[in-house]
Kinemage of the C-alpha trace (Angstrom):
@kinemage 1
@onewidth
@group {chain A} dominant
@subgroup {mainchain}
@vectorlist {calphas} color= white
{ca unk a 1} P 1.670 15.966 55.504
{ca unk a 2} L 0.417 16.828 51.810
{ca unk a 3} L -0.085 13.756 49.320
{ca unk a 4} L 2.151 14.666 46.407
{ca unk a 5} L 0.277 14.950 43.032
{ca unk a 6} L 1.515 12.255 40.288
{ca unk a 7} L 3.438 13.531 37.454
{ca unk a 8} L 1.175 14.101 34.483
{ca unk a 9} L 2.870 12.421 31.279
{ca unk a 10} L 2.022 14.412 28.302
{ca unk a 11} L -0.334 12.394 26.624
{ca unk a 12} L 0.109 11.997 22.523
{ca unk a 13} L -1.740 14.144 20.842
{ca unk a 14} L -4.963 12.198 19.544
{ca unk a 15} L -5.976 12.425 15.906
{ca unk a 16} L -8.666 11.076 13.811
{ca unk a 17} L -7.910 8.617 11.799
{ca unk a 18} L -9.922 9.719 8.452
{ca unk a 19} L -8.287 12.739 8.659
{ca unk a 20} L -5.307 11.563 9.040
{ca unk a 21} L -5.829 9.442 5.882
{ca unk a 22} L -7.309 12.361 4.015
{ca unk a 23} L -5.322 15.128 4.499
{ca unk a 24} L -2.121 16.413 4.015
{ca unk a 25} L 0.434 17.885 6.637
{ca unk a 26} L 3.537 16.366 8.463
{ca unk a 27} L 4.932 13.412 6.081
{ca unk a 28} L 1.837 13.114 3.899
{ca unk a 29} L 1.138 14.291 0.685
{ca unk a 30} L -2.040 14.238 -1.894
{ca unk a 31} L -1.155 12.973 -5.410
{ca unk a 32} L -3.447 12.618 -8.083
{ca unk a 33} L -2.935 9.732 -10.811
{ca unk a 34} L -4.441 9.076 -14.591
{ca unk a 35} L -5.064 5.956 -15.720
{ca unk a 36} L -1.639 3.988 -16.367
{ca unk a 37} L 0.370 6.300 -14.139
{ca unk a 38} L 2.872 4.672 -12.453
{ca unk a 39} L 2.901 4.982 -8.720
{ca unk a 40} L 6.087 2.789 -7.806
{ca unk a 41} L 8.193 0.357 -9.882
{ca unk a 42} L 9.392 -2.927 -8.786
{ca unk a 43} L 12.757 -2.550 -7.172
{ca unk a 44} L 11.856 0.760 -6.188
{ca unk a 45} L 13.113 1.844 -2.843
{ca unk a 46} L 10.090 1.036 -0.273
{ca unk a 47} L 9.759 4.475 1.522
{ca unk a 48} L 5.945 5.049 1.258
{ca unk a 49} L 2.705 3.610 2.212
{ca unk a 50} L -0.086 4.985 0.469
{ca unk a 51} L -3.851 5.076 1.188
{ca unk a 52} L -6.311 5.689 -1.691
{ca unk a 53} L -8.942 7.978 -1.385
{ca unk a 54} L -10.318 8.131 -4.550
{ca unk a 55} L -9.601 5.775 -7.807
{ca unk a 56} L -8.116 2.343 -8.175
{ca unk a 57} L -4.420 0.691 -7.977
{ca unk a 58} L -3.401 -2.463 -9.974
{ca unk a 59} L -0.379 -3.957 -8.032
{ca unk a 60} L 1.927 -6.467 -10.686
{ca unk a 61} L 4.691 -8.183 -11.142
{ca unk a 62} L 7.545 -9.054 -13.805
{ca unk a 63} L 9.537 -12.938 -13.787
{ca unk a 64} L 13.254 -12.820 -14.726
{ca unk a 65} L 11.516 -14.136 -18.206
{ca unk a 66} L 9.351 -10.853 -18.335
{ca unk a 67} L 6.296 -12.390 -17.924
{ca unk a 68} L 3.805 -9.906 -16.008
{ca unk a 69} L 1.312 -11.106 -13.581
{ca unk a 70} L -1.967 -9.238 -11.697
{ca unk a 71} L -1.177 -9.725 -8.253
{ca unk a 72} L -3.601 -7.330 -6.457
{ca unk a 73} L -6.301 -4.212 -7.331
{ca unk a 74} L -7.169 -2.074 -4.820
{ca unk a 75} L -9.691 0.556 -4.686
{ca unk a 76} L -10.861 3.607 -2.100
{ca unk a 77} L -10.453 3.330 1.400
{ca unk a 78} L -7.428 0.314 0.689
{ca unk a 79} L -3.870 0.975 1.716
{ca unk a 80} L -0.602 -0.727 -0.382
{ca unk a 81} L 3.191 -0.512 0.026
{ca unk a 82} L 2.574 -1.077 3.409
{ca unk a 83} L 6.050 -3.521 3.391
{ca unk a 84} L 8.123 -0.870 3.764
{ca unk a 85} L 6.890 -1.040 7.668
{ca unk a 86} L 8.732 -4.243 8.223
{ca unk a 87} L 11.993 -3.748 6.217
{ca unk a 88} L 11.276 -4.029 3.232
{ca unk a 89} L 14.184 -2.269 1.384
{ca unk a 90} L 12.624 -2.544 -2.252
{ca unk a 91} L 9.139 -2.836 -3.462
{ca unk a 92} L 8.354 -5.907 -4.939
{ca unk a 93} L 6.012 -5.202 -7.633
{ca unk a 94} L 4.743 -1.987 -9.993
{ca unk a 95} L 1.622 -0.306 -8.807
{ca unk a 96} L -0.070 1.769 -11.467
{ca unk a 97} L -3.491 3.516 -11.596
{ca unk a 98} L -6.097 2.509 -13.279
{ca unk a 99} L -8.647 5.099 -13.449
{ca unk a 100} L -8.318 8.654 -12.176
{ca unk a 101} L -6.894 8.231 -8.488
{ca unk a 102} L -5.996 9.936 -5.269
{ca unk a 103} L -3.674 9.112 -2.887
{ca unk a 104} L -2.400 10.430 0.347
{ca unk a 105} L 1.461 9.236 0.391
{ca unk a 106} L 2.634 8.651 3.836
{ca unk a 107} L 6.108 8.288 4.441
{ca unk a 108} L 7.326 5.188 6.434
{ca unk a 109} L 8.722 7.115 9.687
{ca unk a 110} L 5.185 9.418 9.990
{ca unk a 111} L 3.192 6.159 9.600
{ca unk a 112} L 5.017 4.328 12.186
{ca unk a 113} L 4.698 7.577 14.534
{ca unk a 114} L 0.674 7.646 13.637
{ca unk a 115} L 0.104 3.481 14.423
{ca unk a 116} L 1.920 3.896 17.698
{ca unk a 117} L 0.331 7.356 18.800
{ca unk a 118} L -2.858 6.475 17.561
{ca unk a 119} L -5.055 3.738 18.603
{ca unk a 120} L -8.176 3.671 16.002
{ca unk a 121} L -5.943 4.271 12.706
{ca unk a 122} L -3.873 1.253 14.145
{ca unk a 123} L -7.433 -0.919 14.208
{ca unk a 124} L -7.937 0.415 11.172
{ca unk a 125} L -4.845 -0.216 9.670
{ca unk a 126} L -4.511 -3.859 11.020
{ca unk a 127} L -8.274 -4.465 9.926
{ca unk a 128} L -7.388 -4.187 6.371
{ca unk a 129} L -4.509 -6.016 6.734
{ca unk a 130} L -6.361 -8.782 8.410
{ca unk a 131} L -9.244 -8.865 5.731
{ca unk a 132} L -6.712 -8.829 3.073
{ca unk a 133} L -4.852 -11.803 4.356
{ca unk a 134} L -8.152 -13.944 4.506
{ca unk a 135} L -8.714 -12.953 1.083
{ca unk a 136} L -5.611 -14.221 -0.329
{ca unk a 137} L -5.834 -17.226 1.624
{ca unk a 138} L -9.202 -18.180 0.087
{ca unk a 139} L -7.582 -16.995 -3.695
{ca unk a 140} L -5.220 -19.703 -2.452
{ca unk a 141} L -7.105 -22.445 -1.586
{ca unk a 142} L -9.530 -21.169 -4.430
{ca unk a 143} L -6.628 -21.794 -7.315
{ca unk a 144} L -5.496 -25.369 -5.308
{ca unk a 145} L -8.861 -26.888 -5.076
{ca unk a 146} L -11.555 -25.441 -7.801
{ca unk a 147} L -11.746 -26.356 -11.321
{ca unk a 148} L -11.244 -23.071 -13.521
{ca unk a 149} L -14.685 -22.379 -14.084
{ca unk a 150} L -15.625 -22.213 -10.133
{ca unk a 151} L -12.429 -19.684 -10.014
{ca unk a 152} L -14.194 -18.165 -13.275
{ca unk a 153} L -17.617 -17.805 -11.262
{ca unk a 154} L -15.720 -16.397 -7.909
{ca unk a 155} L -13.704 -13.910 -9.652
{ca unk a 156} L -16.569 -12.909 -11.794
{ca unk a 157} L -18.578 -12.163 -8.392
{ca unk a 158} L -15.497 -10.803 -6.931
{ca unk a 159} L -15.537 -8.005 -9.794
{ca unk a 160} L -19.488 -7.951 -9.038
{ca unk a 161} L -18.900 -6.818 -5.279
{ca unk a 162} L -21.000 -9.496 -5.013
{ca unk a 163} L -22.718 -9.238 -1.399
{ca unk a 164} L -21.873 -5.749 -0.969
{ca unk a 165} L -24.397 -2.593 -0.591
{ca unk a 166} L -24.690 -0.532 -3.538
């Protein structure tokens, strides 16, 4: 009597996650922005998340009354349009460069495919995520409870990269 040998499951294919986020190939593409290009407009269909290599993105908004508000910069190594993974339909504010930028576009199914295949871009996807959420939650609590010139001082330091090497 012979002991049967388990199936072998084809394992996914295991990638690295940096260059997965720098390169191009199956549902990615490299785009390079100037200052003031537009990447998406509100009300855009949400089809993309994008990861910036190089540059910086300025994320805003526009009321019914047309009044335009900063809601988020972002600079290398940051992803954005990232709703578009949980059904968003639309995107719900204008991202523009604002400086000479590159950006690997990653189209919602390939991302999806990549997070589930692929264990340390799905850390390092959810790590940003994570660290932005505790961010806005102290802008938050920042604009409830500080006078404006502590919110001044912690943007101020914010622009600084206050605490950070370099």
């Amino acid at each position: 009597m012979t002991a049967k040998t388990p199936k072998r499951t084809k394992e996914p294919k295991k990638i690295d996650a940096e260059l997965f986020l720098t390169s191009v190939g199956d549902g990615r593409s490299n785009i390079k922005y100037q200052p003031d290009d537009v990447v998406f407009r509100q009300g855009d269909p949400a089809v993309t998340v994008y990861y910036i290599k190089k540059g910086g993105i300025q994320i805003t908004v526009v009321s019914d009354q047309g009044k335009e508000g900063v809601i988020g910069s972002h600079a290398a190594g940051d992803f954005f349009g990232e709703g578009c993974l949980v059904g968003q339909e639309q995107y719900l504010a204008t991202a523009h460069a604002t400086k000479p930028t590159n950006v690997v576009a990653i189209d919602k199914v390939a991302m999806l495919r990549v997070l589930q295949e692929n264990p340390m871009l799905s850390e390092m996807f959810m790590s940003f995520l994570l660290t932005r959420n505790i961010q806005i939650e102290a802008d938050l609590i920042d604009q409830l409870f500080n006078s404006s010139e502590k919110r001044l001082a912690r943007v101020l330091l914010l622009l600084a990269n206050f605490g950070k090497e370099g």
